[in-house]
C-alpha positions in Angstrom: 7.2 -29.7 11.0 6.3 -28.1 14.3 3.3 -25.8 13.2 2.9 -24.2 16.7 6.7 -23.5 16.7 6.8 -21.7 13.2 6.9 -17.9 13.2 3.7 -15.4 12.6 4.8 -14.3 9.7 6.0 -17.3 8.5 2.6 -19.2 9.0 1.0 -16.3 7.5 2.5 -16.9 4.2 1.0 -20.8 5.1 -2.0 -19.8 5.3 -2.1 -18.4 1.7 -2.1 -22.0 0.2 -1.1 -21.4 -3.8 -0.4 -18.1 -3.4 3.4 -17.1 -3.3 3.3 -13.7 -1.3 7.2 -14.0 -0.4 8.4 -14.3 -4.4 6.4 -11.6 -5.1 7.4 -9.1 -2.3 11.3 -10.4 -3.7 10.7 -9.4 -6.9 8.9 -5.7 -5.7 11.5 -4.9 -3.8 14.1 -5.9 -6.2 12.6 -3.5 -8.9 12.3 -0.5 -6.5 16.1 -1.0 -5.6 17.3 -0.8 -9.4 14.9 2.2 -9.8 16.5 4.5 -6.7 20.1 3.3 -8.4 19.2 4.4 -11.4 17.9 7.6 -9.6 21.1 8.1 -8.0 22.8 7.5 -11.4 20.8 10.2 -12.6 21.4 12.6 -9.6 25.3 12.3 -10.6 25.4 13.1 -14.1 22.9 16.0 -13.0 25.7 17.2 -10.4 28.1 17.1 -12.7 26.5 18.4 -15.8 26.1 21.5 -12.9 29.8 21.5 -12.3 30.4 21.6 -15.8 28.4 24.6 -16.6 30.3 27.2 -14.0 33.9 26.3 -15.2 33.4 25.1 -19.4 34.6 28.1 -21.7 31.8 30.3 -22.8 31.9 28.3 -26.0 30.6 25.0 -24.2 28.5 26.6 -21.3 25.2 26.6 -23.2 26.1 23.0 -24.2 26.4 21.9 -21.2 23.6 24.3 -19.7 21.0 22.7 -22.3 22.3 19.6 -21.6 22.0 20.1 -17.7 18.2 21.3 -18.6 17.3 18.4 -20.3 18.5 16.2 -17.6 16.8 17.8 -14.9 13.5 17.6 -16.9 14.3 14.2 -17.5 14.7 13.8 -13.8 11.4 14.8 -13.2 9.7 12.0 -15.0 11.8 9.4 -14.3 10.8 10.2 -10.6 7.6 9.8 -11.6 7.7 6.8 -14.0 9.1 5.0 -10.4 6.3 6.0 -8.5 4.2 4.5 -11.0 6.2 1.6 -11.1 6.2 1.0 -7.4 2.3 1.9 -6.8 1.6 -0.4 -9.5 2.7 -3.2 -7.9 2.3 -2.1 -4.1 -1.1 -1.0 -4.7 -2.5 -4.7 -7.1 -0.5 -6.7 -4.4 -2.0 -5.5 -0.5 -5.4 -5.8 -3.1 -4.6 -9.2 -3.7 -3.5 -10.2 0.1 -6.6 -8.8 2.1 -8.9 -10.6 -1.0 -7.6 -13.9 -0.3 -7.2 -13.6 3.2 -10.4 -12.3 3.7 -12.2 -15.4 0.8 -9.8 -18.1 2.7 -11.3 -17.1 6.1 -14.9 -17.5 4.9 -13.9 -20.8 3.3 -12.5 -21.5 6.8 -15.8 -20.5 8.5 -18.3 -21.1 6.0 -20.5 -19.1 8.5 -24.2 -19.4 8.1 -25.7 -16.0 9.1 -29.3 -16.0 10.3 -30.4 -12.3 9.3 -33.7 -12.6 11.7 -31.1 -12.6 14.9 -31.0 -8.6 15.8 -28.6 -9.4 18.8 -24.6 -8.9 18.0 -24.8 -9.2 14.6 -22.3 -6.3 12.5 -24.2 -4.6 8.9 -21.9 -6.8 7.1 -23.4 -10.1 9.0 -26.7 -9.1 7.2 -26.0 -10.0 4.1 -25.3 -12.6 1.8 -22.5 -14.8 2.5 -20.4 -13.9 -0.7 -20.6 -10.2 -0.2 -20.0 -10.5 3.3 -16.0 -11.8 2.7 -15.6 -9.0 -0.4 -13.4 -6.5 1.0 -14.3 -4.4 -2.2 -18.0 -4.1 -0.6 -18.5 -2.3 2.8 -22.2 -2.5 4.6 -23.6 0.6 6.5 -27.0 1.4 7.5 -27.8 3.5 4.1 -26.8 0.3 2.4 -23.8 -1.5 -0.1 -21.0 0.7 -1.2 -17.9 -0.3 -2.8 -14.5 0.9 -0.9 -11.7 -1.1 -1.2 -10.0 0.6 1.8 -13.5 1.0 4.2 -14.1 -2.7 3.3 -10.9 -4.5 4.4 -11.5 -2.3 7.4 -14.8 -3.4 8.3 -13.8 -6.9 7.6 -10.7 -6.5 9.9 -13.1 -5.5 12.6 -15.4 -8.3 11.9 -12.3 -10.8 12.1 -10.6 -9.7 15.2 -7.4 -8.8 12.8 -7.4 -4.9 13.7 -5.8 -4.9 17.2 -3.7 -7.6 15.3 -2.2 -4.8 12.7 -0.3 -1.4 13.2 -2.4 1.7 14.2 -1.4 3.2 10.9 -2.3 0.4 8.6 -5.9 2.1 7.4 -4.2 5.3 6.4 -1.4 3.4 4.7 -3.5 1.6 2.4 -5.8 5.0 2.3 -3.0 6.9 0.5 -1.5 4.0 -2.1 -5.0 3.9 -3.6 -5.7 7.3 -3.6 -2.7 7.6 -5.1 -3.2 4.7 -7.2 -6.3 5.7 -9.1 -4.9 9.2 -9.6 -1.8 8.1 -11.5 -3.4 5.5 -13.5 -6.1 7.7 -14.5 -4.7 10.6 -15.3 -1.0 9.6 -15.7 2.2 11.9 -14.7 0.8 15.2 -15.2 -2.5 15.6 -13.9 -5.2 18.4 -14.3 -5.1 21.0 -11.9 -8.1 20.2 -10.3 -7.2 16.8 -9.5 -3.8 18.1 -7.6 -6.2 19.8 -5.4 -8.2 17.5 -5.2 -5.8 14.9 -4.1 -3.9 17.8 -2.1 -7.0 18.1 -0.3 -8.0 14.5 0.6 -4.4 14.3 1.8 -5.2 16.6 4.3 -8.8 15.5 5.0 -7.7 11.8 5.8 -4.7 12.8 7.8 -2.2 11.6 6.2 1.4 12.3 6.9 2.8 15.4 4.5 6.1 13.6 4.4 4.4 10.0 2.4 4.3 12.4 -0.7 6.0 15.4 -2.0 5.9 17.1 -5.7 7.7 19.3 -8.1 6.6 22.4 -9.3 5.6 24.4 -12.1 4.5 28.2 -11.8 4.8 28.1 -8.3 2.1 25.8 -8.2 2.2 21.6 -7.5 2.9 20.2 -10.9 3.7 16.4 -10.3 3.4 14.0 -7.3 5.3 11.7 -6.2 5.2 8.9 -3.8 8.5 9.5 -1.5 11.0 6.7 -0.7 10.1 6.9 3.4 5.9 5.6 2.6 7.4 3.4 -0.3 9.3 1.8 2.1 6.3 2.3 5.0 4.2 -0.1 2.2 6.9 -2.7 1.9 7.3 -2.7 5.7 3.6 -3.0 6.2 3.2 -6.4 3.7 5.2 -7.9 6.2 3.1 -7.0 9.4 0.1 -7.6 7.3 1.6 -11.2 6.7 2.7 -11.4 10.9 -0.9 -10.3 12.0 -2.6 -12.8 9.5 -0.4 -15.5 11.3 -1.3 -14.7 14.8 -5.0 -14.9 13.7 -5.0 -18.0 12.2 -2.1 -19.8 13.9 -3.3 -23.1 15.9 -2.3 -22.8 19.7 -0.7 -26.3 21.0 -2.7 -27.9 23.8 -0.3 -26.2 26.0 -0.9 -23.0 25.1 -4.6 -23.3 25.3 -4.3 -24.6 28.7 -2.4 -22.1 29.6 -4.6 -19.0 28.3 -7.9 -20.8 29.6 -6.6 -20.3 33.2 -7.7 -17.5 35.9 -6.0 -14.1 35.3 
């Protein structure tokens, strides 16, 4: 096999030796596919429950009105029993991607960081070596933090893998684990003070109103939901994740070294 001739993407999902990111991103997708059919499923009987209220005899109306009711309750939770679904697995699985590539790129280095050099070196280069390839852990001057999110940042800095990514990538993960540990800690319906307070870091970390929407209860946000546009901006973004990790670690031929060594 030609290793300098294989795709980005596909030598990205090389480079994850024992690690089967292309089965698992199979079966993701094919669980969010039955869940919008069974949405649209849903949707129908809905409609038609509708219909079936303005022309049944009087006799049947509140039948089919309670029945229409029901449904559209039911509606609401299925909506949000999918967005559970699809942040639980979205959310464990970019978790899981920038831990190994980030612990298979200090294997790779096994970098030996003298802390009494002052010149060049990054917070994170000051530390111990495990730490240092722990995207869960992020270095600043007042010291060791845990942030998931900040961490695989910092580390993509450190790498030279940011200019490799899409611009959008930070806020991306930013909202699936926001989002994440409000649902699994507080479930569909959450207290009213964490909607605003998720409301609130939407807005404070720029994130794009349309990635989210909710229903609502008293005229106020009752339950969020992750919408099918940033479901599918997460599934899009394994993929560039996988592309940029490729071009990074990717061995140029002797040609191409050659070639990029020259006067510009």
């Amino acid at each position: 096999m030609n290793f300098f001739k294989m795709p980005d993407r596909e030598w990205g999902l090389v480079f994850f030796e024992g690690v089967d990111f292309e089965a698992q991103m199979a079966a993701v997708r094919s669980l969010i596919h039955r869940n919008r059919q069974a949405n649209v499923a849903l949707n129908e009987e809905i409609k038609e429950l509708a219909s079936h209220v303005q022309t049944a005899e009087v006799h049947e109306a509140w039948i089919a009105e309670s029945m229409w009711v029901d449904q559209m309750e039911h509606s609401v939770f299925q909506d949000a029993a999918n967005s559970m679904a699809a942040v639980g697995m979205l959310a464990p699985m970019f978790e899981g991607l920038f831990t190994s590539l980030f612990a298979a790129l200090g294997q790779a280095t096994v970098a030996s960081v003298d802390s009494t050099k002052d010149d060049g070196l990054t917070d994170r280069e000051r530390r111990s070596h495990a730490d240092y390839w722990d995207p869960h852990v992020i270095f600043e001057s007042k010291g060791r933090r845990e942030s998931l999110v900040d961490g695989i940042r910092q580390l993509a800095v450190d790498t030279k893998l940011t200019p490799l990514l899409p611009k959008d990538y930070g806020k991306v993960l930013m909202g699936l684990f926001l989002y994440r540990n409000m649902m699994f800690h507080n479930g569909f319906e959450w207290p009213s003070e964490r909607r605003a307070v998720f409301a609130a870091q939407i807005a404070s970390h720029g994130l794009p109103q349309n990635w989210f929407r909710h229903s609502s209860r008293n005229g106020e946000p009752w339950i969020y939901y992750m919408t099918e546009l940033y479901v599918d901006r997460c599934l899009t973004l394994v993929d560039e994740v996988l592309t940029a990790v490729g071009k990074l670690t990717k061995p140029q031929s002797e040609v191409e070294t050659n070639d990029n060594s020259g006067p510009g």
